[in-house]
N, C-alpha and C positions, 0 to 999 in steps of 0.2 A: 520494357520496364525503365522509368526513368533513373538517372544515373543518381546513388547518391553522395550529394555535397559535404566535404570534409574538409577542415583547417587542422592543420596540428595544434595540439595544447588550446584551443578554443573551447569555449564551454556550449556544447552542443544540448538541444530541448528534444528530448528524447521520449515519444510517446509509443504505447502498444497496447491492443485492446484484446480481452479476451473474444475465445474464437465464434464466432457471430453476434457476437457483441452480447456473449449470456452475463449474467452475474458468475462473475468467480470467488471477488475477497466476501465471504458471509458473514465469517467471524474472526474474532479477535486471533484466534490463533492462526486464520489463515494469513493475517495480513501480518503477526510476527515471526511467520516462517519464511515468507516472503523479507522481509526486513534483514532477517539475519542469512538468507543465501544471499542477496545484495551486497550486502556485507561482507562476509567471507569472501567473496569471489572479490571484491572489489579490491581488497589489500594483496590476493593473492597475484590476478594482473595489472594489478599497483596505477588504477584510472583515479580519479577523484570524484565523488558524489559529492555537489555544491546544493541538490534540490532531490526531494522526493515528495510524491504525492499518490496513496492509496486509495483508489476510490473502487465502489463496486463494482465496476465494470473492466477497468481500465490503470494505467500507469502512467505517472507523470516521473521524468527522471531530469536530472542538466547535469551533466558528465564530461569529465574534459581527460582526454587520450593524447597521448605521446603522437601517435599516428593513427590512421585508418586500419591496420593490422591488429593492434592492441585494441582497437573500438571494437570493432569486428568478432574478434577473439573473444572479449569481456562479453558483448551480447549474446553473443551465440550461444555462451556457455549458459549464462543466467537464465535464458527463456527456455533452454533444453532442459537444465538444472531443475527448475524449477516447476516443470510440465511433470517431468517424471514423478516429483515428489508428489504433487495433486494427482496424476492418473493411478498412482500407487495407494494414494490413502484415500481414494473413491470409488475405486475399482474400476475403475473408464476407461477408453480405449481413443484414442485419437487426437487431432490437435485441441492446446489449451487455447494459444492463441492463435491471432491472425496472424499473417505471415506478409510481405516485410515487414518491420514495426519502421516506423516515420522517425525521422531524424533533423533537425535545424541548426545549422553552426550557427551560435551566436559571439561574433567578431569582433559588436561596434557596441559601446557602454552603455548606447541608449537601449539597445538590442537587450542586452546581456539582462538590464533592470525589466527589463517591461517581461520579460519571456518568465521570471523568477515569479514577478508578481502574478503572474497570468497560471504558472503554475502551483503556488500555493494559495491561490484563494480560487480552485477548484470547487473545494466543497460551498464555499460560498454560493459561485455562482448556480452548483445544483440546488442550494437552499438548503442545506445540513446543518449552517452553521451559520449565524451573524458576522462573524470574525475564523479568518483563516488560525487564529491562534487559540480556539476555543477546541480544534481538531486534532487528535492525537496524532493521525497520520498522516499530516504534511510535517509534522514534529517541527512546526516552530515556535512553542513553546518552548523548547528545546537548547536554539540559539542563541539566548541572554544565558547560559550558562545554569540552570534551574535542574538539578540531577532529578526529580519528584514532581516536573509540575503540575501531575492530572493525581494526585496522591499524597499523603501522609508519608513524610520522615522516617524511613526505615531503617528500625534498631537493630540489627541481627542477632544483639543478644536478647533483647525481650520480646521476639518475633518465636511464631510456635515452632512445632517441628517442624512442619509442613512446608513451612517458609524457609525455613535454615538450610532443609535438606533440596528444595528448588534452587535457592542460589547457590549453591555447592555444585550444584549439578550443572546449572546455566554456567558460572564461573567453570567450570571442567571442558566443557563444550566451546566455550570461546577461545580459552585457551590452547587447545587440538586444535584449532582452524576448521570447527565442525557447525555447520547451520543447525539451528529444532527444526523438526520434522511435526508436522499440526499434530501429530497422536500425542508421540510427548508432550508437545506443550497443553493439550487438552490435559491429559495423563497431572501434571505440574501445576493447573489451575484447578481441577474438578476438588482438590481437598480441602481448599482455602477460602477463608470469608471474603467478600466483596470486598470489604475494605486491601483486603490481603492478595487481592487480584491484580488489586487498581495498582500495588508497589509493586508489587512483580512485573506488569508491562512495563512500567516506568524502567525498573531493575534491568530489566532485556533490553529495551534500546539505550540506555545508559553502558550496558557491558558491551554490546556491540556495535556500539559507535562507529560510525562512516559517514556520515555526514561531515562534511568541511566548513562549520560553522562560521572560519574564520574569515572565508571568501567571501561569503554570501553577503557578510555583516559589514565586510571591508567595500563590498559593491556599493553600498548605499552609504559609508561616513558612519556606521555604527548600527548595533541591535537595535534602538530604539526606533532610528529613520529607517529602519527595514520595517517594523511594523507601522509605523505612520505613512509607509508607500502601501502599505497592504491596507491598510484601512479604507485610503484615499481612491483607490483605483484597483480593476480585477484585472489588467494589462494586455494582451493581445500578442494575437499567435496566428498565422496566417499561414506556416508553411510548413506542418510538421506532418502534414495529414490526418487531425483529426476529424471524424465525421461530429459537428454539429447537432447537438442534440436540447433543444430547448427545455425538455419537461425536466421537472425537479426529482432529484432522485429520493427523497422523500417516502415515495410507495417502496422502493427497495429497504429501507431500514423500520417498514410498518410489516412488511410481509417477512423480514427476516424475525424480529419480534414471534409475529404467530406462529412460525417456525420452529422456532427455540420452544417456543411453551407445549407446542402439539409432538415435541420427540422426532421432529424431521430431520432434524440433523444428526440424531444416534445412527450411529453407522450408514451416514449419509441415503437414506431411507430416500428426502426428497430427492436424487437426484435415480432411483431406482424405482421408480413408482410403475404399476400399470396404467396401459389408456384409461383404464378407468377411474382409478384414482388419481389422475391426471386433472383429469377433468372435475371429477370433486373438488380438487383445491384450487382449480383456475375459478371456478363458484364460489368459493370461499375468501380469496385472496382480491377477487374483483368487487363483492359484495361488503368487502369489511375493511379493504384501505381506499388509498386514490389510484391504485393502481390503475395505467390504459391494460388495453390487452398486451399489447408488443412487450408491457413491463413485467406481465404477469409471464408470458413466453419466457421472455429470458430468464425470469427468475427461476422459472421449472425446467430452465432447457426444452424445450418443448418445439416441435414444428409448428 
């Protein structure tokens, strides 16, 4: 196994894919359970998150560690942390992800800019999005300082119960040093209007903040020329191990769609299916997105 390379306090590009490369994040809640163990764990062995990037298959992170001990430490815990919560709230049994996840110190300024950009315009280059800022889950909308920016202004006093009683609850949990777990957060979103969704994710990664806005923006001479380098160019990454995948992830956010409408995610039904109905929704998922087969596979976990 080759050795992996470490700098102290360097800001390292930190990749790791779920395990055979299936879809993991599906839904909003999975990726803000995800966000908020990040989080938690991250204050707790006190690393710094300068980048993140959620995408359906995979992680994009840039993390900078006192030493290799504390890197070490931080990961291990996150990717165990956070397998458990997923094999808990799916009922599944084995790895989430692959195993080593790929690491790159990035040491030299040119490095550090190009590796950031290269990680948040992600979704870009799968085709999700025109702009890396139109994406909730690189959150660089985030970084010019915007507490709301995929959302309406939220009032706590003219907000229903529903909402009052979720940020009390989210504010409880932040404060303990306690990650959501995707039930609650399903539990916390299933009572609220769209509109009243849309503030509540904003709400949850506004309370638990880890992101080090200040680095990122300080890399580039300000917010603004961070998103004019993001515009400009999707940057390049050559050593972290990720596997190369051209096709647009596009048929993942078509088949999670029919998903959601067909009740497959009530108690995660799609990922407990028989061969037979297996196979009905690889018919179904190939015949009504872009889905290749490989896309339809991983979306069903499937052989």
């Amino acid at each position: 196994m080759k050795k992996r390379l470490f700098f102290a306090d360097a800001l390292h590009h930190v990749y790791f894919l779920a395990f055979d490369g299936n879809v993991l994040f599906y839904t909003r809640s999975d990726r803000l359970s995800f966000y908020t163990t990040l989080s938690v764990l991250a204050k707790r062995y006190g690393v710094t998150i300068v980048g993140v990037s959620i995408m359906f298959t995979h992680v994009h992170l840039m993390v900078r560690a006192a030493d290799m001990a504390q890197f070490r430490l931080f990961m291990g815990q996150l990717i165990r942390t956070f397998s458990r919560l997923v094999r808990e709230d799916r009922g599944l049994a084995g790895p989430v992800f692959n195993t080593p996840f790929g690491s790159a110190p990035q040491n030299d300024p040119k490095r550090q800019l190009s590796s950031l950009i290269y990680l948040l315009n992600n979704p870009v280059e799968k085709h999700l999005f025109a702009k890396a800022l139109e994406d909730r889950w690189t959150f660089l909308a985030f970084y010019g300082g915007d507490p709301h920016p995929f959302s309406k202004p939220l009032r706590k006093d003219y907000a229903s119960r529903h909402m009052r009683d979720a940020c009390l609850l989210v504010d409880a949990e932040s404060r303990a040093g306690r990650f959501l777990r995707p039930a609650l957060l399903r539990n916390l979103f299933r009572p609220l209007s769209r509109e009243e969704q849309e503030q509540l994710a904003d709400y949850i990664i506004r309370v638990y903040h880890t992101i080090d806005y200040d680095t990122a923006n300080n890399l580039f001479g300000g917010y603004e020329r961070l998103l004019r380098a993001a515009e400009e160019t999707s940057g390049k990454e050559f050593e972290i191990g990720e596997a190369f995948d051209p096709a647009s992830d596009v048929p993942y956010l078509e088949m999670s769609r029919i998903a959601s409408r067909s009740g497959l995610f009530d108690n995660w039904k799609l990922l407990h299916l028989t061969p037979y109905e297996q196979q009905g929704w690889k018919r179904t998922f190939r015949t009504n997105t872009h889905a290749t087969e490989v896309q339809v596979r991983k979306f069903l976990h499937a052989k």
